[in-house]
C-alpha positions in Angstrom: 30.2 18.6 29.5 26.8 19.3 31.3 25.2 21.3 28.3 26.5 18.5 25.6 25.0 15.7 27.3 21.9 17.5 27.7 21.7 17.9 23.5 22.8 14.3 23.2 19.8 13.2 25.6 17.0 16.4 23.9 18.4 14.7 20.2 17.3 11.5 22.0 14.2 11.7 23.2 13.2 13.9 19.5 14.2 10.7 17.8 12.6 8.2 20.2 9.6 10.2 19.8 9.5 10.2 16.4 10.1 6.3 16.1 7.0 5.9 18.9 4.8 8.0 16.7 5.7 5.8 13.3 5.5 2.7 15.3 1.8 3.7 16.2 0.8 4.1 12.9 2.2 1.0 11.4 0.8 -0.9 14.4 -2.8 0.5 15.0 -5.1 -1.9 13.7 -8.0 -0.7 10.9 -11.3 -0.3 11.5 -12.6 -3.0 9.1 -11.2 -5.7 7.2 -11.8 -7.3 4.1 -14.0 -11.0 4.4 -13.4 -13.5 1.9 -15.5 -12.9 -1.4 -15.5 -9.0 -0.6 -15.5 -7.3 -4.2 -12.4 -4.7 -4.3 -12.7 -1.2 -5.9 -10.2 -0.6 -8.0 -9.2 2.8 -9.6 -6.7 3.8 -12.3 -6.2 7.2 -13.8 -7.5 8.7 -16.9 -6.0 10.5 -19.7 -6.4 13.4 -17.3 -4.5 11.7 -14.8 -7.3 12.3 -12.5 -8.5 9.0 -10.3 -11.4 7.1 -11.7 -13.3 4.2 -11.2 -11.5 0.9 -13.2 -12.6 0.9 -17.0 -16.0 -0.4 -17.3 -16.9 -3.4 -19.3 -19.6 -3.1 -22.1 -21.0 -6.1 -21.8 -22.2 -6.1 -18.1 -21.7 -2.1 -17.7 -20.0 -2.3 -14.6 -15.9 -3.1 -13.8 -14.8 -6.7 -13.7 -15.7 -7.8 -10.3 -12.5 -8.8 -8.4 -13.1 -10.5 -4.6 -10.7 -10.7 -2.1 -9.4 -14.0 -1.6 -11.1 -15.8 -4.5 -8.9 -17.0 -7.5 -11.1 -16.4 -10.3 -11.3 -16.0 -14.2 -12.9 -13.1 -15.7 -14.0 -11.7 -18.7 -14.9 -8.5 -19.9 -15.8 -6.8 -23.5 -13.6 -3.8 -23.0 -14.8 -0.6 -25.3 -11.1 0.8 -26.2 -11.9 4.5 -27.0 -14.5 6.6 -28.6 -12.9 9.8 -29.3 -9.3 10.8 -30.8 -8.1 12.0 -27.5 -8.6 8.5 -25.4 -7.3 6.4 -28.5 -4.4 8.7 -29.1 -3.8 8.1 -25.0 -4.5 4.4 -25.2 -1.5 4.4 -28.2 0.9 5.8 -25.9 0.2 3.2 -23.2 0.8 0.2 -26.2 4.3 1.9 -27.3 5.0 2.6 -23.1 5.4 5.9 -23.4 2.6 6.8 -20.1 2.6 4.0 -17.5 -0.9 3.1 -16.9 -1.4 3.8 -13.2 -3.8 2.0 -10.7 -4.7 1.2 -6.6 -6.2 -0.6 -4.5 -7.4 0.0 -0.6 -5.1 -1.8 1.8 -8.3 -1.9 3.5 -11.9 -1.2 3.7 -12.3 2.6 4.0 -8.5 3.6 4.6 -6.7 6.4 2.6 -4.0 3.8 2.3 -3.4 2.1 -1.3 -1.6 -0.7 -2.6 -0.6 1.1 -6.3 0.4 -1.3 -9.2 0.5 -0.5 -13.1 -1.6 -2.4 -16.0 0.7 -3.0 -19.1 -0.7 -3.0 -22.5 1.1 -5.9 -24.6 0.8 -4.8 -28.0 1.8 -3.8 -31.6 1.0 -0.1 -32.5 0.8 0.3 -36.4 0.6 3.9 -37.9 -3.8 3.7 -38.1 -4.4 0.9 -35.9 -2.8 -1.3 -33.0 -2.9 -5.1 -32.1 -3.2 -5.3 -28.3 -2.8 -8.6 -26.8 -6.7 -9.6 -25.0 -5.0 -11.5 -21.9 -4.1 -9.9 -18.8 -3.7 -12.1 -15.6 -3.9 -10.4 -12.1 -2.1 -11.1 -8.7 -2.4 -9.9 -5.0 -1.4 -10.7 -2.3 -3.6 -11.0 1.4 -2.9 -10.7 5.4 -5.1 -10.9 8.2 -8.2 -8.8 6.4 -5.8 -6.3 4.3 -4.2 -6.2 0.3 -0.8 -5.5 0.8 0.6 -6.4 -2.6 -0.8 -6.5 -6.5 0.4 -6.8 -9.9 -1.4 -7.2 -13.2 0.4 -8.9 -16.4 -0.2 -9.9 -19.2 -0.2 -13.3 -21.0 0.3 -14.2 -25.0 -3.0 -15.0 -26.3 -4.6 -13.2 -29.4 -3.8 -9.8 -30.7 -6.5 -8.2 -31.5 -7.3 -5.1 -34.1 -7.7 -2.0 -32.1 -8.9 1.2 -33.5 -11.6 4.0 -33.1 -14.7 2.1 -31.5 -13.1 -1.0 -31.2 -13.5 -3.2 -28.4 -11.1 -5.5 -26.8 -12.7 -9.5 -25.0 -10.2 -9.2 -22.1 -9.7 -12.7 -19.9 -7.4 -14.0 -17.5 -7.2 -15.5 -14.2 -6.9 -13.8 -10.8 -4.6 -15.5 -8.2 -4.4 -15.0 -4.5 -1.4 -15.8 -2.4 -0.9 -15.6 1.7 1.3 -12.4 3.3 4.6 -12.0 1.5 4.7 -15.7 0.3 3.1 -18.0 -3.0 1.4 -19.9 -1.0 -2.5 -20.3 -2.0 -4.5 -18.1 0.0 -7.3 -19.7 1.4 -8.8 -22.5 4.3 -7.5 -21.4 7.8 -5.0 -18.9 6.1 -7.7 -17.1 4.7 -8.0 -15.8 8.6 -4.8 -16.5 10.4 -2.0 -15.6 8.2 -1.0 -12.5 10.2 -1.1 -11.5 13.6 -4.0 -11.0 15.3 -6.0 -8.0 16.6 -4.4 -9.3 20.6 -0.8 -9.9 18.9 -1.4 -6.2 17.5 -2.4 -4.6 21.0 -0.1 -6.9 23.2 3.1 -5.0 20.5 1.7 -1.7 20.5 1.2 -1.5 24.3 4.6 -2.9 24.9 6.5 -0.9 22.4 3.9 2.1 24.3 5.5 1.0 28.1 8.9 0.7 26.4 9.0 4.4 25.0 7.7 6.0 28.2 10.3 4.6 30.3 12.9 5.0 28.2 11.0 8.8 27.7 11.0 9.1 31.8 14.6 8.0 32.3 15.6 10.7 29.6 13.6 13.6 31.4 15.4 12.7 35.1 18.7 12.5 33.1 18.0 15.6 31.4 16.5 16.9 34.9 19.6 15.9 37.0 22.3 17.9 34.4 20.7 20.9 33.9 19.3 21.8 37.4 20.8 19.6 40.1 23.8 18.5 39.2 25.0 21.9 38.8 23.7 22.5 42.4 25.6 19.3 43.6 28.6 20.5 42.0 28.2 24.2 43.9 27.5 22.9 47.3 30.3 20.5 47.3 32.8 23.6 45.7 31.5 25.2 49.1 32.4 22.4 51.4 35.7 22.3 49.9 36.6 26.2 50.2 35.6 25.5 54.3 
């Protein structure tokens, strides 16, 4: 009995550990937050599936500029492809063959991304494709952080697409508060999540919690492996007087 409760209370304390050390990194607030009007850097892979900066726009040569917490309209001339290998790439994103990958920072300067897909609406013809020129994008906003997006997009015009061809992308870009579709903006645009107290007033309790709990385990652990057996020896002894 002894040795089973003390793998029930070592299997314990592995998993309470374990939960402690997820529960820090969930809680542990970031370094910097985004502020209103911040422009987010967006990346999407390339036909080499390797990580690159959004597709840039030919008319202002940089990537449509996207800010955190504005709803905005955009436009951007968007050059499709310039040699066989990127148009042939750019077909099998119209006919859904690839999924066109992207992400976002949850925040500024964290390895942590918010991943969400742009879907080319279009018809692909055996020389040339029709790709629809309207794509809308949503995200969603808590406290300083991005922790949701999606892009879409919305019948407009088709446009011609081949070698050389550029596409006028447009749409709108809406922001909603935490989890919900509610506007972001006013006084949720900084106090639709907890705060930086709320965060270190729950990471220091769940921190007290687990070293009790973590304490209590080591006595109990303590008390069956070395003194119980003691107890149990010196009371056999009073007995066989």
């Amino acid at each position: 009995f002894g040795m089973r409760s003390s793998s029930v209370v070592v299997v314990l304390a592995v998993v309470l550990l374990s939960a402690w050390v997820e529960a820090g990194a969930v809680m542990r607030p970031v370094d910097k937050l985004y502020s209103v009007g911040t422009p987010l850097v967006i990346e999407c892979r390339d036909r080499l599936n390797n990580w690159v900066p959004a597709p840039v726009c030919s008319d202002t040569g940089k990537a449509p500029e996207i800010k955190y917490g504005v709803d905005q309209f955009y436009q951007c001339h968007w050059l499709v492809a310039q040699d066989q290998e990127t148009l042939d790439w750019i077909r099998s994103l119209a006919l859904h063959e690839k999924s066109w990958d992207c992400r976002v920072p949850y925040a500024p300067d964290v390895p942590i991304y918010i991943p969400f897909s742009i879907p080319l609406w279009s018809v692909v013809e055996s020389d040339h494709m029709h790709i629809d020129n309207h794509l809308n994008f949503v995200f969603h906003a808590q406290q300083g952080t991005l922790i949701g997006a999606s892009a879409y997009p919305v019948k407009d015009g088709f446009e011609f697409v081949t070698m050389g061809s550029r596409i006028h992308l447009h749409g709108g870009v809406k922001w909603f508060r935490a989890g919900t579709y509610a506007g972001f903006g006013g006084d949720h645009a900084t106090h639709d999540g907890p705060s930086y107290v709320e965060v270190a007033i729950q990471s220091a309790a769940i921190s007290f919690l687990f070293t009790v709990t973590l304490m209590t385990l080591i006595f109990v652990l303590a008390y069956n492996i070395f003194f119980r057996p003691r107890v149990i020896k010196s009371m056999m002894k009073i007995k066989s007087q």
